[in-house]
FIDRENTI-509883 format. One line per field, with one value per residue: residue number from 1; residue in one letter; x, y, z of N, C-alpha, C in turn. Coordinates in steps of 0.1 Angstrom, whole numbers. Layout:
N
num: [NUM, ...]
residuo: [a, ...]
n.px: [X, ...]
n.py: [Y, ...]
n.pz: [Z, ...]
ca.px: [X, ...]
ca.py: [Y, ...]
ca.pz: [Z, ...]
c.px: [X, ...]
c.py: [Y, ...]
c.pz: [Z, ...]
This chain:
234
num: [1, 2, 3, 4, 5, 6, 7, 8, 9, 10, 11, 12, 13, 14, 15, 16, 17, 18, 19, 20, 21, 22, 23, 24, 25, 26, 27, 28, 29, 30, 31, 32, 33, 34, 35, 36, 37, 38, 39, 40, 41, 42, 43, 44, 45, 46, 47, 48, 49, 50, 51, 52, 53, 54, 55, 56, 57, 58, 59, 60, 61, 62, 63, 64, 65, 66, 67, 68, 69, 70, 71, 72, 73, 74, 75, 76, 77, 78, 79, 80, 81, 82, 83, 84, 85, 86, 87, 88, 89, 90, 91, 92, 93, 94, 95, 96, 97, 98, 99, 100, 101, 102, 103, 104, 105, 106, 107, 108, 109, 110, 111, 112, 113, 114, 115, 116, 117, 118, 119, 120, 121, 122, 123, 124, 125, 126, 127, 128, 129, 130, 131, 132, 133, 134, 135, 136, 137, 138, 139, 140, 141, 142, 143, 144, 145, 146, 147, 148, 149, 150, 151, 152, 153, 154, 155, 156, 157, 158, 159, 160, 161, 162, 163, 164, 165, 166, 167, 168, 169, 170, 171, 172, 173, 174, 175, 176, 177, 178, 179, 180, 181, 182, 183, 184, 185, 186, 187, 188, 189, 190, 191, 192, 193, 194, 195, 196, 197, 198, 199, 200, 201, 202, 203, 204, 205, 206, 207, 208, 209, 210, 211, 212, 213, 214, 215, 216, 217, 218, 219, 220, 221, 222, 223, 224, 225, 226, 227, 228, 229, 230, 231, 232, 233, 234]
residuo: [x, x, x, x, x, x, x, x, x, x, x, x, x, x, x, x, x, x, x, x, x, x, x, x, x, x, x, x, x, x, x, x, x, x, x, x, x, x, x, x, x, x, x, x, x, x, x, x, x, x, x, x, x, x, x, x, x, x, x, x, x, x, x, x, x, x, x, x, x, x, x, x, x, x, x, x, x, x, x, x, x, x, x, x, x, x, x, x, x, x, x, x, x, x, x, x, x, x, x, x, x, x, x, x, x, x, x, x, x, x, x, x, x, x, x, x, x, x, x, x, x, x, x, x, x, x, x, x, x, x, x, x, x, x, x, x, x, x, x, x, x, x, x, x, x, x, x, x, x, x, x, x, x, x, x, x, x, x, x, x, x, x, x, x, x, x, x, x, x, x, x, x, x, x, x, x, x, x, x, x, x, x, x, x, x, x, x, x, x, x, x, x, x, x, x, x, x, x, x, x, x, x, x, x, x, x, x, x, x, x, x, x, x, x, x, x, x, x, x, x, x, x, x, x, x, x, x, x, x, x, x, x, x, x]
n.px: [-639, -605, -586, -557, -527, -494, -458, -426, -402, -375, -351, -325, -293, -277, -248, -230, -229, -208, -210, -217, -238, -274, -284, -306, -309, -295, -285, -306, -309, -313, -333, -335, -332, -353, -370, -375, -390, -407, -426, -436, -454, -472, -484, -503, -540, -550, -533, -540, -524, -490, -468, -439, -407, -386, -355, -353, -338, -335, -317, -322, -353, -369, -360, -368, -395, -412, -419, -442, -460, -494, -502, -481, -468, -451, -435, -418, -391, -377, -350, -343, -352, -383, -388, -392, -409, -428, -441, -449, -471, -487, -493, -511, -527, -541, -558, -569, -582, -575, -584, -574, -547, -515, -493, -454, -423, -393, -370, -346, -354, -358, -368, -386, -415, -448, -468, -459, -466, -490, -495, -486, -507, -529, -529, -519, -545, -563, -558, -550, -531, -517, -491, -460, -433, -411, -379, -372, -345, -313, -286, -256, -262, -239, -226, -209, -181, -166, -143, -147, -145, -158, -184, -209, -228, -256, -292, -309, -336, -367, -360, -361, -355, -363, -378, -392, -427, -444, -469, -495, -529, -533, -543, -529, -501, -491, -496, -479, -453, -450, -452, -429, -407, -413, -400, -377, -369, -350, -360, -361, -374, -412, -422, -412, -418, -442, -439, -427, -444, -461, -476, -477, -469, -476, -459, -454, -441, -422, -400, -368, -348, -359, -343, -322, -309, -274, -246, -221, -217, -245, -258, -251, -261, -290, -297, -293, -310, -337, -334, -346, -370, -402, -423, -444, -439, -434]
n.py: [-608, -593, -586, -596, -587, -604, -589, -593, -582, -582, -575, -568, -570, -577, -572, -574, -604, -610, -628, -650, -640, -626, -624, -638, -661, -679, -710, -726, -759, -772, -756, -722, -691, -672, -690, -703, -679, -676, -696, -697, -674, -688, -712, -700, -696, -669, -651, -636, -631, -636, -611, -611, -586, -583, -576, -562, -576, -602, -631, -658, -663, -673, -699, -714, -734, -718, -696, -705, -710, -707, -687, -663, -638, -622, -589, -561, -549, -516, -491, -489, -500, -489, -483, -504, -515, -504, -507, -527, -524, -509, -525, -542, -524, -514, -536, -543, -515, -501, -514, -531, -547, -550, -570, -567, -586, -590, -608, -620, -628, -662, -672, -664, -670, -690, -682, -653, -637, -641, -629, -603, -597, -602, -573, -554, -552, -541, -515, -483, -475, -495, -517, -533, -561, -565, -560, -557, -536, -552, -554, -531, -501, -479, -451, -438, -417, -401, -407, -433, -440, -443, -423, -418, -436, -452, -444, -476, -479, -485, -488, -504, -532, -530, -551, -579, -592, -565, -544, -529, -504, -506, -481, -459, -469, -467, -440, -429, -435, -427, -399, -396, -403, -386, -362, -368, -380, -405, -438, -464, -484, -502, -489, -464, -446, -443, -431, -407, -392, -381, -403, -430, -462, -494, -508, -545, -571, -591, -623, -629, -648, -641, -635, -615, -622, -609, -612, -635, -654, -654, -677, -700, -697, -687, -715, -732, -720, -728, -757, -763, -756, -760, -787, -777, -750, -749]
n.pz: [-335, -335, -363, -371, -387, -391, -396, -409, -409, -432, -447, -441, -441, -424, -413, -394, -387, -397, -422, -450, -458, -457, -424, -413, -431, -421, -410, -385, -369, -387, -405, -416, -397, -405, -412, -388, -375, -385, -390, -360, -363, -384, -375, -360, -356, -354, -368, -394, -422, -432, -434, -453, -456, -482, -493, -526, -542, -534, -534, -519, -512, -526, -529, -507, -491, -475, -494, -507, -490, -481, -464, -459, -478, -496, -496, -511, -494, -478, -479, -448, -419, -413, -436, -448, -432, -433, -465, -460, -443, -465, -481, -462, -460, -483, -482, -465, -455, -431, -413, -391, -366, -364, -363, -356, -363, -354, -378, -371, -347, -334, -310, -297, -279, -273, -256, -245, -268, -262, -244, -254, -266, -254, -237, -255, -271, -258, -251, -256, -273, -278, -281, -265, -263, -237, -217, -188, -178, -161, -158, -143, -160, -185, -196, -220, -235, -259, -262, -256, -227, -195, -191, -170, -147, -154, -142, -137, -133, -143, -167, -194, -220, -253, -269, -295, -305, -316, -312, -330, -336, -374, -383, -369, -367, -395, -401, -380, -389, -413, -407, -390, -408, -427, -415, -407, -387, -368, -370, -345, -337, -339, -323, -313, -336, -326, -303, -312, -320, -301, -286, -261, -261, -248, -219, -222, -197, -212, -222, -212, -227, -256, -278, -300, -332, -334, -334, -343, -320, -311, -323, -312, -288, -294, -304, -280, -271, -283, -284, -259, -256, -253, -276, -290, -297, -321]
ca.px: [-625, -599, -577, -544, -514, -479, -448, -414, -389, -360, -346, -318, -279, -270, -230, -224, -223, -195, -213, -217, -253, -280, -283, -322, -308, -284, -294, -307, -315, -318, -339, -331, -337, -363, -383, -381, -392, -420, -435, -441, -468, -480, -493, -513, -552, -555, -530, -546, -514, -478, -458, -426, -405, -376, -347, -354, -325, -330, -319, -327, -364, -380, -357, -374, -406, -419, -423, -451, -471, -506, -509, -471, -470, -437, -437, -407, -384, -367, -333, -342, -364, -388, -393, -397, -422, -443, -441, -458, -488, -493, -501, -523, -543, -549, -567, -582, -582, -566, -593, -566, -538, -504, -483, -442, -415, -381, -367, -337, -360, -365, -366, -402, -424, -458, -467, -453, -471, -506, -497, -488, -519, -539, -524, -521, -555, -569, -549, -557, -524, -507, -478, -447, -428, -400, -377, -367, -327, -307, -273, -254, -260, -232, -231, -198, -181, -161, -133, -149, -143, -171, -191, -216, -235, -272, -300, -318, -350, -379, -351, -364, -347, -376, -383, -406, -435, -447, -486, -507, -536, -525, -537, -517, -488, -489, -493, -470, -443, -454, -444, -415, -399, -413, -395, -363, -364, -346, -370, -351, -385, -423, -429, -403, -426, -459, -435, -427, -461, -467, -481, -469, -474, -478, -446, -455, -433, -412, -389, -352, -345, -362, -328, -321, -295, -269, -237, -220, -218, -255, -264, -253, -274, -300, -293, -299, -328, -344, -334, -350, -382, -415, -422, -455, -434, -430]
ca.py: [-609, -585, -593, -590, -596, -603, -584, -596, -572, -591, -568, -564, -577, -582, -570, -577, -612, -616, -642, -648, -637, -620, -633, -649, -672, -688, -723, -736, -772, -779, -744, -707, -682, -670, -701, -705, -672, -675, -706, -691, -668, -693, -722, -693, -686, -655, -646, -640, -637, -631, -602, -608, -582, -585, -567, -567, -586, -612, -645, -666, -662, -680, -717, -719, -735, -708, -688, -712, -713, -697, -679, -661, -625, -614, -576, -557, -540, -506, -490, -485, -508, -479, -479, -519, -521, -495, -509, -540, -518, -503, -540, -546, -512, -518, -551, -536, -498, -493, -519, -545, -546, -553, -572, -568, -589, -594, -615, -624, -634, -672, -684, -661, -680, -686, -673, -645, -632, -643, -618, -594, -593, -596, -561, -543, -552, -540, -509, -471, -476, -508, -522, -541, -569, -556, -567, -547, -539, -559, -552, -519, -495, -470, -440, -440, -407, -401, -414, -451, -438, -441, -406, -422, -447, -448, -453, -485, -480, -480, -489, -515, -535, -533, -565, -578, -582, -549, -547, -513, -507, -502, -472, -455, -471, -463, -421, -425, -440, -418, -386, -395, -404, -369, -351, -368, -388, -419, -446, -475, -497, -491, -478, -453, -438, -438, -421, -396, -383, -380, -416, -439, -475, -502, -523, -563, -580, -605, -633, -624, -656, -636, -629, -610, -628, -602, -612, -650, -662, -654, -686, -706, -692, -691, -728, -735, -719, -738, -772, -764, -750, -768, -792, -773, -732, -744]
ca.pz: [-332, -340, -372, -368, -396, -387, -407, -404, -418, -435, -457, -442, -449, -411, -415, -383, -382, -405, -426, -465, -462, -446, -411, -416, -441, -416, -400, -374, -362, -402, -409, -416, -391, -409, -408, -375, -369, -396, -380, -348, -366, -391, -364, -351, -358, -349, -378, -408, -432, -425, -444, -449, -465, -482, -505, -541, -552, -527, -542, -511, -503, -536, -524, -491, -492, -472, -497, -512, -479, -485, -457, -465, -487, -497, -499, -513, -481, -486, -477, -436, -413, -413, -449, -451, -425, -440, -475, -457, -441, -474, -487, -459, -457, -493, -482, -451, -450, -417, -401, -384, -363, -371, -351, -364, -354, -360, -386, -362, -334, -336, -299, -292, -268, -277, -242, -248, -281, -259, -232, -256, -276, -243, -230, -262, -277, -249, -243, -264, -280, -282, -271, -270, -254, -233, -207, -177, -175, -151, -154, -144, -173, -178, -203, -227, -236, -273, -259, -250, -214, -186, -187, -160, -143, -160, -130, -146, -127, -153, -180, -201, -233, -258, -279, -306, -314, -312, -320, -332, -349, -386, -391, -362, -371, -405, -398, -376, -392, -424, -402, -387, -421, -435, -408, -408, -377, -370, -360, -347, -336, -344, -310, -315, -343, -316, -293, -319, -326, -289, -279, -248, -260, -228, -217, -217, -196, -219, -218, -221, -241, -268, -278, -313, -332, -346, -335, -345, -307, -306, -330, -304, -276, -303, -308, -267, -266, -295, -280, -252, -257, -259, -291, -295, -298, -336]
c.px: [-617, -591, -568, -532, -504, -467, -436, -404, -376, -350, -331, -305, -273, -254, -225, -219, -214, -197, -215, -232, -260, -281, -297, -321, -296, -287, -290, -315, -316, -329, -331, -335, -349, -376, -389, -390, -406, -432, -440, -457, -481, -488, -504, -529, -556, -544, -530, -536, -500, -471, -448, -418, -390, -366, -350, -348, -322, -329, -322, -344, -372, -373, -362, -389, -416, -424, -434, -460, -482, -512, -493, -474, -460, -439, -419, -399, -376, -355, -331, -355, -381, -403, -397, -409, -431, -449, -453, -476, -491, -503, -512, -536, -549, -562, -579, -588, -586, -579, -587, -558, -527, -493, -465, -427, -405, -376, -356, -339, -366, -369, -381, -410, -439, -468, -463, -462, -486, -506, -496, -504, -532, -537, -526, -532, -565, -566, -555, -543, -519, -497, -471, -440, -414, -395, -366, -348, -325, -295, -271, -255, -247, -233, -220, -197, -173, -147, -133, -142, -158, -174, -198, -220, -246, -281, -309, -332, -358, -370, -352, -357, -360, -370, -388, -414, -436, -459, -493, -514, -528, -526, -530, -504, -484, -484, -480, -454, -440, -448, -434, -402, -398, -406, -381, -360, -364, -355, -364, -363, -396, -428, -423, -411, -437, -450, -430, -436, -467, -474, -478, -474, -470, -467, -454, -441, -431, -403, -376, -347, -352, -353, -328, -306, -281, -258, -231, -224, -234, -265, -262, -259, -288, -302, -300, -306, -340, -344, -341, -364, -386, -416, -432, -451, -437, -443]
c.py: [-600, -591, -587, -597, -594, -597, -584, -589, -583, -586, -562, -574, -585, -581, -571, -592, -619, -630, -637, -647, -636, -634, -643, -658, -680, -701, -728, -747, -774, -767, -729, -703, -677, -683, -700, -694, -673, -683, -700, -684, -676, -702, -712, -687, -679, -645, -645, -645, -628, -625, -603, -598, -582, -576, -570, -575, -596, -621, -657, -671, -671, -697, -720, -723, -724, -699, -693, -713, -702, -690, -665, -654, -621, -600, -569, -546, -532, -508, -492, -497, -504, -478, -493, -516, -511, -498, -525, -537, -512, -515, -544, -536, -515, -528, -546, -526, -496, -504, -534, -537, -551, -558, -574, -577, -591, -605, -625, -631, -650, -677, -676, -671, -676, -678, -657, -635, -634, -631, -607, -590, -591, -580, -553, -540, -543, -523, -495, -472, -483, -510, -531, -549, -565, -565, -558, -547, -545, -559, -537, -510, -485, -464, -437, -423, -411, -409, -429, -449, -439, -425, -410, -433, -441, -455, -466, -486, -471, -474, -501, -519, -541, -544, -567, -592, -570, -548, -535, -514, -500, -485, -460, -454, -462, -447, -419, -428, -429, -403, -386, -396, -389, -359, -359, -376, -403, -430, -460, -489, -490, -480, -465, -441, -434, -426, -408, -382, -383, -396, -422, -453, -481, -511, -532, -566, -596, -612, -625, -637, -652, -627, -625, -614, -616, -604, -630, -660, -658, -668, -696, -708, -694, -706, -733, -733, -726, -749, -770, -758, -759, -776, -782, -760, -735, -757]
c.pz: [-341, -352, -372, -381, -388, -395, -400, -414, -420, -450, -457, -444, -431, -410, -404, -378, -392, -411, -441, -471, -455, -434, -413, -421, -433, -414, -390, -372, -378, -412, -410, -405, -398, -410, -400, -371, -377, -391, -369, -351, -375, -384, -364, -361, -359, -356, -390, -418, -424, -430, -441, -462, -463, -490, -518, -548, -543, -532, -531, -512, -513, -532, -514, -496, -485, -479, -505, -505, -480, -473, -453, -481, -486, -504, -504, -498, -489, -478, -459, -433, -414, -425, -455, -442, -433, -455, -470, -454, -452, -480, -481, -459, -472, -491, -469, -445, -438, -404, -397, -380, -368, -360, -359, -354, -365, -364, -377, -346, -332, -318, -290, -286, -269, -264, -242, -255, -273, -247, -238, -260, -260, -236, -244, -270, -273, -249, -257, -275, -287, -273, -277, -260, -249, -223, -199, -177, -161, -144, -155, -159, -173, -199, -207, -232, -253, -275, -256, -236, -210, -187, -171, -162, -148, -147, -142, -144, -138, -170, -187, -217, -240, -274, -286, -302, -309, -319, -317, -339, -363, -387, -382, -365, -381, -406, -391, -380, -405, -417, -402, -397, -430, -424, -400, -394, -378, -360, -358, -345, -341, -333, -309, -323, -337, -309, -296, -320, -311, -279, -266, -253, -244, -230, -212, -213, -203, -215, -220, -226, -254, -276, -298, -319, -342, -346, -342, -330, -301, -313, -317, -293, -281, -305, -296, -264, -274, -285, -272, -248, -260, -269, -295, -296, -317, -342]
């Protein structure tokens, strides 16, 4: 069986939702966002340990009992997503040199469906590259000018809004994330870094309740999708 870690970047501040601390440390249902999101990986078997990395000067992450859970590795996150997630594959190649995959998800993602994470891993396990959970566009796209005027309509066909997880073998990832940083490109996901270095990872069709929480009026949405998911998601 393949071994796969999970690494949940949480290093960052979230300044968008106009709150008095990173967004992961908000709550829901009586938890942080980061719990919830943490659970999802810890239930599961088929993940050895769960990296989560954080800012140096986090004062949160040692009051959560999660950070006591022995299957739970707090790694230090840098200044860019980029540079956190890679600070996490350094931790694991040490432990495995480059013989696991790496599945990364986002800190902000609590409402993942375990469904979900089984379809990815069945497609990208499988697959020469990897992959990622994605979810087809729906609504008109349109294509903004400097002025916040319409430039154009965007055709949506084979326009997908990519998601997390995102699962590669490590040591893929790693090189590739390793280039793109040495040559100045901005990597906003990990696939972004495959697609750098030439790659094509595989679109998994995902949920679109796998909603990323960055604004305030997304806790509440985040909130509805909680209640109503499965007992057995957490």
């Amino acid at each position: 069986m393949q071994t796969i870690y999970a690494i949940i970047p949480a290093a960052g501040v979230g300044s968008r939702m106009q709150a008095d601390k990173p967004k992961q440390y908000l709550t829901l249902q009586g938890k942080t966002i980061l719990e919830h999101t943490a659970a999802l990986f810890l239930q599961r078997d088929d993940i050895k340990e769960v990296i989560i990395a954080i800012s140096p000067d986090d004062p949160y992450f040692d009051a959560l009992s999660l950070s006591q859970h022995p299957k739970v590795v707090r790694v230090t996150g840098g200044k860019e997503r980029a540079d956190t997630v890679l600070s996490a594959l350094q931790y694991i190649d040490s432990k495995e040199q480059g013989n696991a995959w790496v599945m990364v998800h986002d800190a902000a993602r609590p409402c993942l469906q375990q469904d979900d994470i089984n379809r990815l891993k069945a497609a990208a396990l499988s697959h020469s590259v990897g992959g990622i959970l994605a979810a087809p566009v729906r609504d008109t796209m349109k294509r903004g000018n400097s002025a916040q005027g319409i430039d154009h309509t965007v055709d949506r066909e084979n326009l997908w809004h990519a998601l997390t997880p995102q699962l590669f073998p490590i040591n893929s990832l790693k090189t590739c994330l390793e280039q793109a940083l040495k040559q100045g490109y901005q990597v906003t996901d990990e696939a972004s870094a495959l697609e750098f270095a030439g790659y094509a990872p595989e679109l998994v069709t995902g949920r679109a309740d796998n909603i990323k929480i960055t604004r305030p009026e997304d806790l509440a949405l985040a909130q509805f999708y909680l209640m109503n998911q499965s007992p057995n998601q957490e």
